[in-house]
N, C-alpha and C positions, 0 to 999 in steps of 0.2 A: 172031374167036370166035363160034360159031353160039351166038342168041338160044335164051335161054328159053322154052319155048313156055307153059310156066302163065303168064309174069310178066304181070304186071297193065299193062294197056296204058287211055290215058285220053285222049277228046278234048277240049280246052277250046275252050268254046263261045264265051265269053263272060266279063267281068269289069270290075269298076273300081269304084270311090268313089262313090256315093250321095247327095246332101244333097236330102231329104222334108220337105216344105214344112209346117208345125204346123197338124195338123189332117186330113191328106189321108189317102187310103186305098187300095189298089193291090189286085188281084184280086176274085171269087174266078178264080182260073187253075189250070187243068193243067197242072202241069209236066211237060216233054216229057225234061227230063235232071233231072240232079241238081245239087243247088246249095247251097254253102255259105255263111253271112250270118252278119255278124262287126256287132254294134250297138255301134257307136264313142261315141254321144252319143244323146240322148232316153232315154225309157220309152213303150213302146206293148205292143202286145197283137199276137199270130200265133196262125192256125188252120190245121191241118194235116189235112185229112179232118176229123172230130169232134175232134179233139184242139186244144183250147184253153190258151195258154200269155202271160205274161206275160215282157215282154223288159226287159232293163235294160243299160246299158252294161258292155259284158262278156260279156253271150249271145252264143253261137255258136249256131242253127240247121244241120242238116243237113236236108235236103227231098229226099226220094227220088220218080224220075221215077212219072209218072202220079195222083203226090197233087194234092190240090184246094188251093193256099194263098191266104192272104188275110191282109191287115195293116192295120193301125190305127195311123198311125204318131201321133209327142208331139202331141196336141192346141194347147200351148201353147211351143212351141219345132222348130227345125228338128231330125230323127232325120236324122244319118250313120252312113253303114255301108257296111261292104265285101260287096262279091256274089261269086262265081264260077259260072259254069256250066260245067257238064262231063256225059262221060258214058262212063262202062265200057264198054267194047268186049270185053275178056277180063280174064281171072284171078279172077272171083268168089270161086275156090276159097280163096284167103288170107283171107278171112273169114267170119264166122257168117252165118247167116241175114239179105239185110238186114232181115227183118219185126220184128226184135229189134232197131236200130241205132238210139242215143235217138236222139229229135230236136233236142233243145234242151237244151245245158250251160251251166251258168255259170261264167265262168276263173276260178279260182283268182289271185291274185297272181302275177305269176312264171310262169306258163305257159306252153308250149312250144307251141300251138295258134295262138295271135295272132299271134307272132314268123312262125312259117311261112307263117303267112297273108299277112303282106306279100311275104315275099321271095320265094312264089310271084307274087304281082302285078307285083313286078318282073321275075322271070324272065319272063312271059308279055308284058308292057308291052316288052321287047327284040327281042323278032320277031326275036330270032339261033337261026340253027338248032341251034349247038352248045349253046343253053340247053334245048334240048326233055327227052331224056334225065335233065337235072337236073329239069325241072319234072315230070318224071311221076317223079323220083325222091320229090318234097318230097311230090306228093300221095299216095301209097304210103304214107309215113312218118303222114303227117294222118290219114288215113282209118283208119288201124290204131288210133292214138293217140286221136284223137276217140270210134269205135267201144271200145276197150279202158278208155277212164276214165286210159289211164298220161298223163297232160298236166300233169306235175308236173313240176319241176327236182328235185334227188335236195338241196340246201340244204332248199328248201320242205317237203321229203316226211320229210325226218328230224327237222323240227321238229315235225310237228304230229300225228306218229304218238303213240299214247298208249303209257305208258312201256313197261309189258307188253306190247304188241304189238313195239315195240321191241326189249325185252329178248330176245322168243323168235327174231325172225329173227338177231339177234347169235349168241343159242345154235345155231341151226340150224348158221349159218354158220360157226363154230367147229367142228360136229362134222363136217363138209363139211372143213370144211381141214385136220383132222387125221387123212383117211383111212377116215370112219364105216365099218365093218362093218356094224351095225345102226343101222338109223333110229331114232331117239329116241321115245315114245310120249307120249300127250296127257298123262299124268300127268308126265313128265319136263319139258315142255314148259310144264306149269303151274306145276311148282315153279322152273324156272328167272325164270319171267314173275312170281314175285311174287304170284300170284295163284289163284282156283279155277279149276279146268276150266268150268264154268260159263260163268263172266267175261270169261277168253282167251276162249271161242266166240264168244261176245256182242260183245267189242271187232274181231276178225277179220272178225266180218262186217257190221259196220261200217264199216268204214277200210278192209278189204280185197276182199271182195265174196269171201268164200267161208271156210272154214275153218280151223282153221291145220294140219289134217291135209293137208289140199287144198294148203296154201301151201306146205307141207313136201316134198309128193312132185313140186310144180311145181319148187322150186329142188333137187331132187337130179336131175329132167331138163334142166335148163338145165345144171348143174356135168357130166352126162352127156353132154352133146350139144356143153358147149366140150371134155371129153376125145376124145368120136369124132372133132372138126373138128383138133383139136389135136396129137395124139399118136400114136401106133402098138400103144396099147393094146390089146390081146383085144377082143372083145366081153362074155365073162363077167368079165374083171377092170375093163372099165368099169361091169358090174351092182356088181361088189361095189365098189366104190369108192362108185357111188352109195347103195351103201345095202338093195339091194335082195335079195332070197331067193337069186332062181335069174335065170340068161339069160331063162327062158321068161319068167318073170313081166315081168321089166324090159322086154324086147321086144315085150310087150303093150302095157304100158303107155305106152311111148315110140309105138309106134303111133298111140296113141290122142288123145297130146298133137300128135303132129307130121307127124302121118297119111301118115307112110313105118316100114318098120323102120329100127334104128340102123345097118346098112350102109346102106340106101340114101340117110339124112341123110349117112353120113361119104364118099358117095359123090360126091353133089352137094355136099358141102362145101368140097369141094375145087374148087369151079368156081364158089361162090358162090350157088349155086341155092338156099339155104334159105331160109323164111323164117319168123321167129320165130310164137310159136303167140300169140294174141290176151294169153290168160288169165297166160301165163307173161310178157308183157310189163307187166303190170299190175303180177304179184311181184318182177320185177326191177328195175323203176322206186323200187316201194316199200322194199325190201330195201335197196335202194343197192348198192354195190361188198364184194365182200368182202375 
């Protein structure tokens, strides 16, 4: 099967478990790659260019190549932690800018971020060639997840959504399964949530990092995009299934999310070659299953 040529290709540098003596302090250094730090044990302090940050067990750091870092690790106890070095060789294009890529998250309970974390360290710790493949598969998956904010389990993410926000992706997803013609509007969408238009905004971009107008036309391009991978539908009766006006409009929009038209997702779909859009992995994480 001939390669990908966008796919995201990664070389790792470097890795392994940490234990920093109480008290010590490591840089300031240039990072020549980029490198992920997973703080297992301690509290200390990292600096990232000007960017000053407080770490606690549970921080994941991302450090992108040519920054200046420096750490202050527990004064009064040993700080472990997991490292990786790596470095991008191709496929920038599957994600945002990285000038935008936080630096520093703190995990959630239950996160999908740490889990990966190890079981890349063991892929990488096997020095088998038939692991290579899978470990640039896991860091694919990371770097999206990490950059995207989706490092949730879908148990976690449906507890701690607030009820209305809750409520309206159920509605969404409802009008999604029974064939929507028309998309629903923010009035609709606040009377099913229980709450003002106002409110829902306010809650959405909270817990969701954008609107629930935005969440809405993300999950009629995701329900659009398993029809093109799935089916042998039109292209205009996958617009109208999603929701949408006209073909033109939908095919903008799909554009925009997934930066091919919907033939040429259903085209590489068939061969595997997509790959999910940042923002839409965020609402599908959050949404859950429908």
């Amino acid at each position: 099967m001939a390669q990908n040529p966008d796919a995201l290709r990664i070389k790792f540098h470097s890795g392994g478990w940490a234990s920093l003596p109480a008290g010590s302090t490591f840089g300031p250094r240039k990072l020549p790659d980029y490198e992920f730090l997973w703080i297992l044990e301690g509290n200390c302090r990292g600096q990232l260019d000007d960017f000053r940050f407080d770490l606690q067990p549970g921080s994941v750091v991302l450090a992108r190549d040519a920054m200046i870092d420096y750490y202050e690790w527990d004064r009064t106890r040993t700080t472990r932690a997991l490292y990786v070095h790596f470095r991008i060789e191709h496929g920038f294009g599957a994600f945002p800018p990285k000038q935008t890529w936080p630096v520093v998250r703190l995990m959630p309970e239950g996160d999908i971020i740490r889990p990966m974390l190890r079981h890349l360290m063991w892929l990488l710790d096997q020095r088998q060639p038939e692991h290579r493949a899978l470990a640039q598969s896991v860091m694919r998956h990371l770097l999206m997840a990490y950059i995207s904010g989706a490092v949730h389990t879908s148990a976690e993410t449906a507890r701690d959504l607030p009820a209305p926000v809750h409520r309206t992706f159920r509605f969404i997803q409802e009008k999604i399964a029974s064939g929507m013609v028309e998309a629903p509007t923010l009035p609709e969408m606040a009377k099913a949530a229980l709450c003002s238009e106002g409110h829902l905004c306010r809650l959405f971009r909270q817990t969701v990092g954008c609107g629930p107008m935005q969440a809405l036309r993300m999950m009629r391009l995701d329900h659009a995009s398993t029809l093109l991978a799935g089916s042998n539908l039109k292209i205009q009766d996958v617009s109208t299934a999603a929701g949408f006006e006209n073909a033109f409009h939908f095919s903008r929009c799909f554009r925009e999310a997934f930066k091919m038209s919907p033939r040429e997702y259903r085209k590489k779909a068939a061969t595997r070659e997509v790959t999910p859009h940042s923002r839409l992995m965020v609402i599908r994480t959050l949404a859950g299953p429908f």
